[in-house]
C-alpha positions as CSV (number, residue, x, y, z in Angstrom):
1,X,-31.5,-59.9,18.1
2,X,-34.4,-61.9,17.1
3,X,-35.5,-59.6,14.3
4,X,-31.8,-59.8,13.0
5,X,-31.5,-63.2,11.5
6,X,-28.1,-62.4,9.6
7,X,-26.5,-61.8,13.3
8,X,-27.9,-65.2,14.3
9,X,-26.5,-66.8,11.7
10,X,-22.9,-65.2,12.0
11,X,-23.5,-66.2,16.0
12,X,-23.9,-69.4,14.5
13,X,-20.8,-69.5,12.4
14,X,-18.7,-67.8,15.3
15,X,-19.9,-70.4,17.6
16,X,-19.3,-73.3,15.2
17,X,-15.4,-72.0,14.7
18,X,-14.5,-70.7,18.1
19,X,-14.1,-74.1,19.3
20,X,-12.1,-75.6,16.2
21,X,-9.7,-72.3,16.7
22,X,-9.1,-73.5,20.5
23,X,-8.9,-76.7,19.4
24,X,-6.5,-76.8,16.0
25,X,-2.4,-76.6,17.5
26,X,-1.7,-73.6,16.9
27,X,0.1,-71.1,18.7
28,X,-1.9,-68.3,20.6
29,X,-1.6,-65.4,18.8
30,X,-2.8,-67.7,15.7
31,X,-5.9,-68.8,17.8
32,X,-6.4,-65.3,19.0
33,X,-6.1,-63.9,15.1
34,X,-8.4,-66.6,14.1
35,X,-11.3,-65.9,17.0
36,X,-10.6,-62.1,16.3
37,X,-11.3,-62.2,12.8
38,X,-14.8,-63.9,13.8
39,X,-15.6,-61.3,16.3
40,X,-14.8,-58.2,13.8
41,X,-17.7,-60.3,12.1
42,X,-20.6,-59.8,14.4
43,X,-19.1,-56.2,15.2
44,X,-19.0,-55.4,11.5
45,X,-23.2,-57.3,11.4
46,X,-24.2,-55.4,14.4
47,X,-23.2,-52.4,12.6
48,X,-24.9,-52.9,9.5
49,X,-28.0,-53.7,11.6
50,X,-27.9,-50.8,13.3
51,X,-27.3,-48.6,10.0
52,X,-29.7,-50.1,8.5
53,X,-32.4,-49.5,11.2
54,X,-31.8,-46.0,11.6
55,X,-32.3,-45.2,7.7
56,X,-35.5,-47.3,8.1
57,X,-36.4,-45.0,10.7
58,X,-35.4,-41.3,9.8
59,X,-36.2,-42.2,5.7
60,X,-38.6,-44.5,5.6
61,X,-39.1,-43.8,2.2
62,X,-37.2,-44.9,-0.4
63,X,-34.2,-43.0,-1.4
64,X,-30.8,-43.6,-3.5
65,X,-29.0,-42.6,-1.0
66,X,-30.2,-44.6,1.6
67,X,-29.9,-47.4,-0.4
68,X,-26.2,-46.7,-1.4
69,X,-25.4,-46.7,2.4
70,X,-27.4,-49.7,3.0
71,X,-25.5,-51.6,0.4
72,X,-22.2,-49.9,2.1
73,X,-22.7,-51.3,5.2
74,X,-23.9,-54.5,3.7
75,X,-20.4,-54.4,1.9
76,X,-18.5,-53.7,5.1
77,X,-19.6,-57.1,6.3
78,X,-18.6,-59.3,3.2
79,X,-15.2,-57.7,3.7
80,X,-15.0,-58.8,7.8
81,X,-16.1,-62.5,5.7
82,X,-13.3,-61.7,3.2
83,X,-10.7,-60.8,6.7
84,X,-11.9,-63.9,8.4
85,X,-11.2,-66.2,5.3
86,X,-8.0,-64.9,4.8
87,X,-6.8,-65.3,8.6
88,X,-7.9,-68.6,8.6
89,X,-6.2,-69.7,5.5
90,X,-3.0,-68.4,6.4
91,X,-2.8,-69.7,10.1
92,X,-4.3,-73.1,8.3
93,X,-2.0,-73.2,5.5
94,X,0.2,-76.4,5.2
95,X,3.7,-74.3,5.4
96,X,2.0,-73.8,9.2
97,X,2.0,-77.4,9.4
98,X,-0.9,-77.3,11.5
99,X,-2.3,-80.4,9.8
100,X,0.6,-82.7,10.6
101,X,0.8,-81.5,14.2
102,X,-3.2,-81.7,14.4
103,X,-2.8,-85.9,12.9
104,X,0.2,-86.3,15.3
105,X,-1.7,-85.3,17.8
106,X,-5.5,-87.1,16.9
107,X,-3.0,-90.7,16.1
108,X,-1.1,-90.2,19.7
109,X,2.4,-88.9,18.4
């Protein structure tokens, strides 16, 4: 993956977050939700790469329709980014009470 530096950085981001979703107080099907939505992430990158690399291989030139299905696959992965926000807000949200359990527990309660 060193030519794919958008990977890298979602590795980054995944890596940063898997720990504060293991962390936070949350129930395990939250956490697993939460890590989940991170994962579709690199799946949803990986893709893109690979779409990406084969028009750049079979059309080198280029073409409208390769770029429409570059910009498809680059769209796929802003929605796994819109998935992940949206898991993370609701398990986070303060009706979860997540943040009261998450002081209680940081103060010794």
């Amino acid at each position: 993956m060193k030519h794919e530096p958008s990977f890298r950085e979602d590795l980054i981001f995944a890596l940063l977050l898997v720990p504060l979703a293991i962390f936070l107080p949350i129930n395990a099907v939250s956490t697993a939700l939460m890590i989940s939505s991170l994962i579709l992430i690199l799946i949803v990158e990986l893709l893109n790469s690979a779409i990406e690399w084969i028009i750049d291989y079979v059309r080198p030139e280029i073409h409208p329709l390769a770029k429409r299905i570059k910009d498809m696959a680059s769209a796929a992965v802003f929605l796994s980014y819109i998935n992940c926000v949206v898991v993370w807000v609701i398990m986070l949200w303060p009706e979860n009470a997540v943040w009261k359990r998450l002081g209680d527990m940081l103060s010794g309660h």
